[in-house]
mmCIF file of the N, C-alpha and C atoms, coordinates in Angstrom:
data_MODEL
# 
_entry.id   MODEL 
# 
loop_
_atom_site.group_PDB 
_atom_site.id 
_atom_site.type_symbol 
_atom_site.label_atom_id 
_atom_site.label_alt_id 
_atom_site.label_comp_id 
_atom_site.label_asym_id 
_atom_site.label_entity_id 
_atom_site.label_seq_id 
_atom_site.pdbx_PDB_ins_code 
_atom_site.Cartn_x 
_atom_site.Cartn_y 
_atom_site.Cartn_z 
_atom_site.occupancy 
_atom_site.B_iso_or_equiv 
_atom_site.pdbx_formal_charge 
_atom_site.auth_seq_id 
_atom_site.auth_comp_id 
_atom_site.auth_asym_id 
_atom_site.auth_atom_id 
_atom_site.pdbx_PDB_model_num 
ATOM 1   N N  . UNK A 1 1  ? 23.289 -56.568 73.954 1.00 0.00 ? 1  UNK A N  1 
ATOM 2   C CA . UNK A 1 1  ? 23.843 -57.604 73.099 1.00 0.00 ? 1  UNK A CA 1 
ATOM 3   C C  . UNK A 1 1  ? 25.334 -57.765 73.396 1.00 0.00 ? 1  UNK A C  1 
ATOM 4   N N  . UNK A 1 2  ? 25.880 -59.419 73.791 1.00 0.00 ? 2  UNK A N  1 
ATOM 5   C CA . UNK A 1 2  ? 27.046 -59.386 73.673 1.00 0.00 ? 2  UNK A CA 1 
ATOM 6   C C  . UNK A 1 2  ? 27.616 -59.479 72.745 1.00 0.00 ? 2  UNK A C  1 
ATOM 7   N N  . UNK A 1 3  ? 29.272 -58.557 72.350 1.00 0.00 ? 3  UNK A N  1 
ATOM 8   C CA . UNK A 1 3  ? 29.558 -58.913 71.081 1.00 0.00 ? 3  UNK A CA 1 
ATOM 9   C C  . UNK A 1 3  ? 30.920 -59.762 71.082 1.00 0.00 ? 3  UNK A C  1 
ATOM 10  N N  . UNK A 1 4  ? 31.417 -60.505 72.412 1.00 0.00 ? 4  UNK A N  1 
ATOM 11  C CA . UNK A 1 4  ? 32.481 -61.466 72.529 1.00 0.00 ? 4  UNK A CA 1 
ATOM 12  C C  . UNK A 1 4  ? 31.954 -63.016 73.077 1.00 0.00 ? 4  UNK A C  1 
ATOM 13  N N  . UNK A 1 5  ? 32.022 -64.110 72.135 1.00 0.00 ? 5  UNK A N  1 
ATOM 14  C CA . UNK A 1 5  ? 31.745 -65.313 72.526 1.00 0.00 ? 5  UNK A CA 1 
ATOM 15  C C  . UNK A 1 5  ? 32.799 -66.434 72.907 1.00 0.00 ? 5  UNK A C  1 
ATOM 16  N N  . UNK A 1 6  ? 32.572 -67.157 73.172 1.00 0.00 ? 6  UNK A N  1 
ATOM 17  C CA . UNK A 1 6  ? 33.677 -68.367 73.108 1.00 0.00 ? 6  UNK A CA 1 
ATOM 18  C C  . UNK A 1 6  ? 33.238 -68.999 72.068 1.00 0.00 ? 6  UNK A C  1 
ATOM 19  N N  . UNK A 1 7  ? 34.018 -69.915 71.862 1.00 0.00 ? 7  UNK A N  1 
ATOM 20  C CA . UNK A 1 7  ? 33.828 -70.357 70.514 1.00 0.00 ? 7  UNK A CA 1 
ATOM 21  C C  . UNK A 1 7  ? 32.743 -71.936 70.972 1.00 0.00 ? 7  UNK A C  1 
ATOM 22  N N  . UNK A 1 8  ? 32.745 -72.577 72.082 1.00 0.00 ? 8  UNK A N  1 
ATOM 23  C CA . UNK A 1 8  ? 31.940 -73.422 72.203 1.00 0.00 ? 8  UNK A CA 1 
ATOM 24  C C  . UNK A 1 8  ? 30.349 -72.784 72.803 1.00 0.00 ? 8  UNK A C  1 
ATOM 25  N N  . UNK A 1 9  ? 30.239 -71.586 72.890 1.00 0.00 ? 9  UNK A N  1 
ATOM 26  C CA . UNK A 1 9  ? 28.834 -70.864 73.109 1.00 0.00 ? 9  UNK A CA 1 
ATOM 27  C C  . UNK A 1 9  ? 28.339 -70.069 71.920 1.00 0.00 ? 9  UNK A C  1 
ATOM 28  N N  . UNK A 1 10 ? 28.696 -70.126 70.883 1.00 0.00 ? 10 UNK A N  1 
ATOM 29  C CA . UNK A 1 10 ? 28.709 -68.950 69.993 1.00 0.00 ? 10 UNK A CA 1 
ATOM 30  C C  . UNK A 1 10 ? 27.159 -69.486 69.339 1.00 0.00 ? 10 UNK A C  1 
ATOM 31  N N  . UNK A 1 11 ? 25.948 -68.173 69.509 1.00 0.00 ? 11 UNK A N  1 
ATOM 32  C CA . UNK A 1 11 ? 25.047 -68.306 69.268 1.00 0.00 ? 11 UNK A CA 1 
ATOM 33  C C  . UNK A 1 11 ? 24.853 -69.176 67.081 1.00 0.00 ? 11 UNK A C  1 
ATOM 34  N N  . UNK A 1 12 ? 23.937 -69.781 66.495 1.00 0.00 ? 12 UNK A N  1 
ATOM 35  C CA . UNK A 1 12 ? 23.463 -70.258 65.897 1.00 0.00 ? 12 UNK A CA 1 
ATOM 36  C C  . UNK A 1 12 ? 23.733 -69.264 64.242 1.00 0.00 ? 12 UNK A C  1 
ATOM 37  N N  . UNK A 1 13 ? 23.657 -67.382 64.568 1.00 0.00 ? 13 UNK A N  1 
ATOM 38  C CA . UNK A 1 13 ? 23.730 -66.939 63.682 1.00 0.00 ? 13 UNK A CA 1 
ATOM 39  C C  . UNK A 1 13 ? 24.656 -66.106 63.737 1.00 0.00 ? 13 UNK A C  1 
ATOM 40  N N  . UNK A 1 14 ? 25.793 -66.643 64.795 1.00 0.00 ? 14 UNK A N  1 
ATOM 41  C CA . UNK A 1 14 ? 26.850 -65.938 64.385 1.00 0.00 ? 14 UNK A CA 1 
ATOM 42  C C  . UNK A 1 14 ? 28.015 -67.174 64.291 1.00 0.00 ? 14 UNK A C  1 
ATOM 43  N N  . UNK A 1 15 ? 27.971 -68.553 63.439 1.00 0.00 ? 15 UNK A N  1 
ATOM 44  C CA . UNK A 1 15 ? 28.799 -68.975 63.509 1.00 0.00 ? 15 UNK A CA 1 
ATOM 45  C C  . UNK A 1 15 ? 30.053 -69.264 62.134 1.00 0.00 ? 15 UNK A C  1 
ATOM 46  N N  . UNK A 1 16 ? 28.869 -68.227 60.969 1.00 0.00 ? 16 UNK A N  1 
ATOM 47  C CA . UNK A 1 16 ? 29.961 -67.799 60.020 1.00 0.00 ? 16 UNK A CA 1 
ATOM 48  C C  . UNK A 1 16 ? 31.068 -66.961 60.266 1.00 0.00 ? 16 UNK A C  1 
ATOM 49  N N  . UNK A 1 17 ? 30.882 -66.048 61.574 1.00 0.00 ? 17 UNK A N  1 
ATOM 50  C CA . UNK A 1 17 ? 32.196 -65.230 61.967 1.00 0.00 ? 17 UNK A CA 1 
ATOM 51  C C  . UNK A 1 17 ? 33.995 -66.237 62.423 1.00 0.00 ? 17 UNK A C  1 
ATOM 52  N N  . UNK A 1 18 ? 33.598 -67.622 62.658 1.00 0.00 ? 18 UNK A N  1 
ATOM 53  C CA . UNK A 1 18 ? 34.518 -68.504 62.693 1.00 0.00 ? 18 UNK A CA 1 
ATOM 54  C C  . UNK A 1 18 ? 35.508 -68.728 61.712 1.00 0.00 ? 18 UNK A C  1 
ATOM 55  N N  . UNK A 1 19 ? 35.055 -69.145 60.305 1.00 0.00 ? 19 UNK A N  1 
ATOM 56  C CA . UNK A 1 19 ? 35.369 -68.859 58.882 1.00 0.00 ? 19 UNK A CA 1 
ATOM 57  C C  . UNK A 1 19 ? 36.223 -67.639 58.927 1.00 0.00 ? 19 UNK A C  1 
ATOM 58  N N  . UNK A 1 20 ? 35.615 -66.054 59.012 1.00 0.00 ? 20 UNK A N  1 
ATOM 59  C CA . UNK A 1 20 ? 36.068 -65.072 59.197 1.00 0.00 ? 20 UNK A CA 1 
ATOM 60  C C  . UNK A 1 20 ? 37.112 -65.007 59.863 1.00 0.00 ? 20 UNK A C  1 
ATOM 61  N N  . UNK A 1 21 ? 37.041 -65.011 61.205 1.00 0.00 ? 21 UNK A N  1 
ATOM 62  C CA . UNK A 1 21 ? 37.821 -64.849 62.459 1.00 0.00 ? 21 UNK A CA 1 
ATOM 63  C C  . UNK A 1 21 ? 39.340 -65.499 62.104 1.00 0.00 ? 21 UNK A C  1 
ATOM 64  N N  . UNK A 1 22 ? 39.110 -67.312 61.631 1.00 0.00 ? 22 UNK A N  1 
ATOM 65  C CA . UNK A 1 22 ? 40.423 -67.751 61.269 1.00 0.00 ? 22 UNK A CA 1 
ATOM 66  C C  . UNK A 1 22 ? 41.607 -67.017 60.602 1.00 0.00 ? 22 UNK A C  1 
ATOM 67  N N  . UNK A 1 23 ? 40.699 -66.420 58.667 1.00 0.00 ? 23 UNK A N  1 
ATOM 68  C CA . UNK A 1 23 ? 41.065 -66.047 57.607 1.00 0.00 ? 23 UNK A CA 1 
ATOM 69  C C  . UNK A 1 23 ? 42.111 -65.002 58.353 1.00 0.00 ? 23 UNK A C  1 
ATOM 70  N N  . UNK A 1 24 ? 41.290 -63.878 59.091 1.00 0.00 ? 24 UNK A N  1 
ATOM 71  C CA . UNK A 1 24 ? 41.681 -62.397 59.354 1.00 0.00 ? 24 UNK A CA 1 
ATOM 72  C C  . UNK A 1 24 ? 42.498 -62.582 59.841 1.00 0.00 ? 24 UNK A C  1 
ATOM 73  N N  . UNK A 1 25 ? 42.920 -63.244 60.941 1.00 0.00 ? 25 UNK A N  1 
ATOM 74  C CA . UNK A 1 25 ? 43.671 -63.309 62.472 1.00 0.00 ? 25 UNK A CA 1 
ATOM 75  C C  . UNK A 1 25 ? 45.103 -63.781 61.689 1.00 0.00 ? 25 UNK A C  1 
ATOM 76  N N  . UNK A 1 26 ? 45.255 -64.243 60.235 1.00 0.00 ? 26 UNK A N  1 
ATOM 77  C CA . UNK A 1 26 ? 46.585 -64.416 59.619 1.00 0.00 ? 26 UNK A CA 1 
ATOM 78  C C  . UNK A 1 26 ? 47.241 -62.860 59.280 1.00 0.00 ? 26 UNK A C  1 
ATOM 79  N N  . UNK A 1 27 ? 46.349 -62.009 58.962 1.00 0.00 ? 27 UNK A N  1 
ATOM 80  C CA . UNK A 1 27 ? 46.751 -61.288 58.032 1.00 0.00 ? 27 UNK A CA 1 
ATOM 81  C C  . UNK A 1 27 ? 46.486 -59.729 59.218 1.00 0.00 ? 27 UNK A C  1 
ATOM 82  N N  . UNK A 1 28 ? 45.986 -59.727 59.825 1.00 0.00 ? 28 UNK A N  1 
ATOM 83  C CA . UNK A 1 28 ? 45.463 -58.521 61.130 1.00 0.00 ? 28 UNK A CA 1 
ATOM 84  C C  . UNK A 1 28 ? 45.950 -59.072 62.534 1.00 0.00 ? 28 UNK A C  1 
ATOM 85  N N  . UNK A 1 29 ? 46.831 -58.159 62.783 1.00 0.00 ? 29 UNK A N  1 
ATOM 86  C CA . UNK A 1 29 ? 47.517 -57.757 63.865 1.00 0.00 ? 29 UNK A CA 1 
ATOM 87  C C  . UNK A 1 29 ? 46.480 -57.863 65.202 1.00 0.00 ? 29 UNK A C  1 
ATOM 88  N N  . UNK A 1 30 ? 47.456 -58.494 66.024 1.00 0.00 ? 30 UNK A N  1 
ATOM 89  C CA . UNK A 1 30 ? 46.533 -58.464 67.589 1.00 0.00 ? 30 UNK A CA 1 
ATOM 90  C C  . UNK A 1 30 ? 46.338 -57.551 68.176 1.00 0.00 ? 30 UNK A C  1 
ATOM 91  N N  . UNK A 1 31 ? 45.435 -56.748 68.725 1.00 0.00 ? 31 UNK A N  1 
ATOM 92  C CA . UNK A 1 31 ? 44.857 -55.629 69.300 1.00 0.00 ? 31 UNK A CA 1 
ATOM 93  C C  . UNK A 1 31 ? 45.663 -56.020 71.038 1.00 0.00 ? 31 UNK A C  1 
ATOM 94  N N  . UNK A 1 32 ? 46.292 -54.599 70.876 1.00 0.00 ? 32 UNK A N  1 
ATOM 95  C CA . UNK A 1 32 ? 47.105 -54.508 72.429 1.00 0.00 ? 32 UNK A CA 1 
ATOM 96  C C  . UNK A 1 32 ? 46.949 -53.823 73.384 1.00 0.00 ? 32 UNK A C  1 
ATOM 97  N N  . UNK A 1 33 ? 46.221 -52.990 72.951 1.00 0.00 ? 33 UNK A N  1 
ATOM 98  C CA . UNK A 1 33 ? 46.176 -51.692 73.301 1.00 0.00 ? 33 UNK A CA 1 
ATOM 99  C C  . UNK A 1 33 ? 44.511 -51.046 73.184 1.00 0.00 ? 33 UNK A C  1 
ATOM 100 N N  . UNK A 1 34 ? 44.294 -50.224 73.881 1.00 0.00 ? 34 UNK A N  1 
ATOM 101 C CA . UNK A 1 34 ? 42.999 -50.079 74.464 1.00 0.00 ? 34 UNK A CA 1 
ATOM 102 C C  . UNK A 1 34 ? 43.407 -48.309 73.467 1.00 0.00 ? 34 UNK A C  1 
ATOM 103 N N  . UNK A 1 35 ? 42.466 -48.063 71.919 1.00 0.00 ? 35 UNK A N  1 
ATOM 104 C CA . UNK A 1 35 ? 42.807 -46.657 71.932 1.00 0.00 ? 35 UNK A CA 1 
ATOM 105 C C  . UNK A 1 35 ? 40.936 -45.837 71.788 1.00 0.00 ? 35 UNK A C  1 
ATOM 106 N N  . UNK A 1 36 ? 40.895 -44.900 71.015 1.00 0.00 ? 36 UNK A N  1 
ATOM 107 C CA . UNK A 1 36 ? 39.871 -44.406 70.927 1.00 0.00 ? 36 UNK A CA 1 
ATOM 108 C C  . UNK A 1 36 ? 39.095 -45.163 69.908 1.00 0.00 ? 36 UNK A C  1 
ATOM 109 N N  . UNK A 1 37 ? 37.696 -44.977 69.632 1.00 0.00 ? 37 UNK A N  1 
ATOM 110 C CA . UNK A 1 37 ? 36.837 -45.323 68.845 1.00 0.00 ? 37 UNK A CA 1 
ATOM 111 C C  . UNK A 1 37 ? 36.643 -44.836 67.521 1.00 0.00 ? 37 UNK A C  1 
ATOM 112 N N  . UNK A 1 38 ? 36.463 -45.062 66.350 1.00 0.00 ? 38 UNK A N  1 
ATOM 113 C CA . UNK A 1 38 ? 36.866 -44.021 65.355 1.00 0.00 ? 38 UNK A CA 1 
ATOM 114 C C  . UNK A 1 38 ? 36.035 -43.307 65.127 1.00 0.00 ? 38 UNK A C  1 
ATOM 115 N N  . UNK A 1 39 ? 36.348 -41.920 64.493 1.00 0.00 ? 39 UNK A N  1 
ATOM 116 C CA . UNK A 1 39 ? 35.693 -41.119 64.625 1.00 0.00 ? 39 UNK A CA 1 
ATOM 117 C C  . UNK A 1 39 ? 34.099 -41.309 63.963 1.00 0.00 ? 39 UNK A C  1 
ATOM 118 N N  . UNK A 1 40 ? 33.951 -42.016 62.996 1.00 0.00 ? 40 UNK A N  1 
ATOM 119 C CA . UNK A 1 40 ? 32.443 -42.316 62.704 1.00 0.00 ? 40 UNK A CA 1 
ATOM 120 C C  . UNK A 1 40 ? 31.592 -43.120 63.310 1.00 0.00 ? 40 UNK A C  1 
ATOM 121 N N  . UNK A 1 41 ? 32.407 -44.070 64.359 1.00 0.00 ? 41 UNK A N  1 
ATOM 122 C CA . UNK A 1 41 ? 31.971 -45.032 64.881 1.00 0.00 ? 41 UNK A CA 1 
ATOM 123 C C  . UNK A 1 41 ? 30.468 -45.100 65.081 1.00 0.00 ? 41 UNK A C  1 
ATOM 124 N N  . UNK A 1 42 ? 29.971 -44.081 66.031 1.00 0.00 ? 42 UNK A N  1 
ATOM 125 C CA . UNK A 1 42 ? 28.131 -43.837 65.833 1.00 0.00 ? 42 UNK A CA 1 
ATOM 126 C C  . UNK A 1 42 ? 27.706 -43.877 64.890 1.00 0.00 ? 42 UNK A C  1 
ATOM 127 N N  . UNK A 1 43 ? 27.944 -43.581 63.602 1.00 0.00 ? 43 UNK A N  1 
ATOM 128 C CA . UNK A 1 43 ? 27.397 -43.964 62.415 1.00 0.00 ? 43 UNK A CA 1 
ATOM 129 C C  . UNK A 1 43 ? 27.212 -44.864 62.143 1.00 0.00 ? 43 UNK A C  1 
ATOM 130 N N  . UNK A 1 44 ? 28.365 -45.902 62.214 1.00 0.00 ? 44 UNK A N  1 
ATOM 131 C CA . UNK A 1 44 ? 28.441 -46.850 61.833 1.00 0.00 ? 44 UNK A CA 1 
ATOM 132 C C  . UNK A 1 44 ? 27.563 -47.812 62.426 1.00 0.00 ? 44 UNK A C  1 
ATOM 133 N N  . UNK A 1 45 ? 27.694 -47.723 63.718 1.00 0.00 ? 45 UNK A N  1 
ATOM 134 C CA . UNK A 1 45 ? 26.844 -49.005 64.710 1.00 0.00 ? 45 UNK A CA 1 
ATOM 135 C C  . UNK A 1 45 ? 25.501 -48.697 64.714 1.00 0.00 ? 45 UNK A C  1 
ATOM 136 N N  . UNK A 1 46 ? 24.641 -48.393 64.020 1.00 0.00 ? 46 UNK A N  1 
ATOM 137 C CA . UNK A 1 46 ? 23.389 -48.266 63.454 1.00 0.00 ? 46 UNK A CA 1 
ATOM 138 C C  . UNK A 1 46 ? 23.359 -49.257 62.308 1.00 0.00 ? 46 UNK A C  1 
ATOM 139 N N  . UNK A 1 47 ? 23.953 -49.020 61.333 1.00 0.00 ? 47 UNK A N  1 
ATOM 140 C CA . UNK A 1 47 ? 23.951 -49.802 60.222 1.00 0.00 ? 47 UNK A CA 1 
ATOM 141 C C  . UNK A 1 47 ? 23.831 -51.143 60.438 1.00 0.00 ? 47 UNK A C  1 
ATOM 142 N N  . UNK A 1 48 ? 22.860 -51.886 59.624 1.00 0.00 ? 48 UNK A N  1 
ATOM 143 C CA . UNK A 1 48 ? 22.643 -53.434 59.593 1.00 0.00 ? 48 UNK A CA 1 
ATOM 144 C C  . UNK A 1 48 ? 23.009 -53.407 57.679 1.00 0.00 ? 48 UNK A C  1 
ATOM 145 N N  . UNK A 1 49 ? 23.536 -55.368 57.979 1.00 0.00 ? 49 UNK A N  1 
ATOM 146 C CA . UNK A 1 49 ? 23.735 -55.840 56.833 1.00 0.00 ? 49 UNK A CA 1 
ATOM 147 C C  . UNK A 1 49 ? 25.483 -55.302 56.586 1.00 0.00 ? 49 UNK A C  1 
ATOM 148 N N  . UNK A 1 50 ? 26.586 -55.406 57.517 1.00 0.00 ? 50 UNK A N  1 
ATOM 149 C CA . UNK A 1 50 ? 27.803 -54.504 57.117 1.00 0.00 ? 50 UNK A CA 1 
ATOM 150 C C  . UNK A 1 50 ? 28.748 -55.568 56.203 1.00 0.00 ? 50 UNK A C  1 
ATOM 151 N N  . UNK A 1 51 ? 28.466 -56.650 56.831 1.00 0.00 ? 51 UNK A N  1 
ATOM 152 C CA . UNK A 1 51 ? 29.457 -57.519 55.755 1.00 0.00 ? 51 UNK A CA 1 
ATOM 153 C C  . UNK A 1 51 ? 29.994 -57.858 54.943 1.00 0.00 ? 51 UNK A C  1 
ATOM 154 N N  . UNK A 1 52 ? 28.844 -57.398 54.156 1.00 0.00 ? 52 UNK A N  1 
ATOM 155 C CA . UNK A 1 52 ? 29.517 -57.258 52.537 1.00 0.00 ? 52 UNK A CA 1 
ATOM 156 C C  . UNK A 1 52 ? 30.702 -56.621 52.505 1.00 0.00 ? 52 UNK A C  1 
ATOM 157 N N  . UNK A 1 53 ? 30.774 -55.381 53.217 1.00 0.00 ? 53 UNK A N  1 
ATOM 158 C CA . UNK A 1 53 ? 31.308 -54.051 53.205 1.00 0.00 ? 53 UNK A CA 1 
ATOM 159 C C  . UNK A 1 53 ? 32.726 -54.552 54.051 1.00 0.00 ? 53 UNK A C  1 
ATOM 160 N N  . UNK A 1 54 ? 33.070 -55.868 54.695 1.00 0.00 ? 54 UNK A N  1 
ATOM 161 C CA . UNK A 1 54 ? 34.699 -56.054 55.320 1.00 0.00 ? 54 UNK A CA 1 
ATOM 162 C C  . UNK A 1 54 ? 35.569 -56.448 53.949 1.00 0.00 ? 54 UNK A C  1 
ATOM 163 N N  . UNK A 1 55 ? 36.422 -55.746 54.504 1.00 0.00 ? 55 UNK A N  1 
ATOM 164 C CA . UNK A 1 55 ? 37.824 -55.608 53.465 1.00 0.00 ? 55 UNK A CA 1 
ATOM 165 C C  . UNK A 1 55 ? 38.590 -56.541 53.826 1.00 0.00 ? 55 UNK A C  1 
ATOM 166 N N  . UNK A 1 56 ? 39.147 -57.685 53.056 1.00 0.00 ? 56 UNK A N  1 
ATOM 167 C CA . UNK A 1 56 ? 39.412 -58.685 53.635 1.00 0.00 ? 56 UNK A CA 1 
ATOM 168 C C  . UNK A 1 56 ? 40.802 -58.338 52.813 1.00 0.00 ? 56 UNK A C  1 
# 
């Protein structure tokens, strides 16, 4: 699964992340830097349904 689109390919059920993407990108800092994964990360990427769960 890819998880980076363009915005004129962006599959059918991921195009509420647009909405998202705008909101965040005011308030969250641009990623510069390449660091580690966090430490629960495997946990996490199992989980379905996470959305509720972003801290906006």
């Amino acid at each position: 699964m890819d998880a980076i689109y363009q915005d004129t390919e962006l599959p059918d059920d991921q195009e509420a992340f647009l909405d998202i993407n705008a909101q965040l990108c005011q308030q969250w800092p641009n990623i510069t830097e390449i660091k580690d994964a966090p430490d629960d990360a495997d946990e996490w990427n199992t989980v379905v349904g996470k959305l509720p769960l972003l801290e906006k």
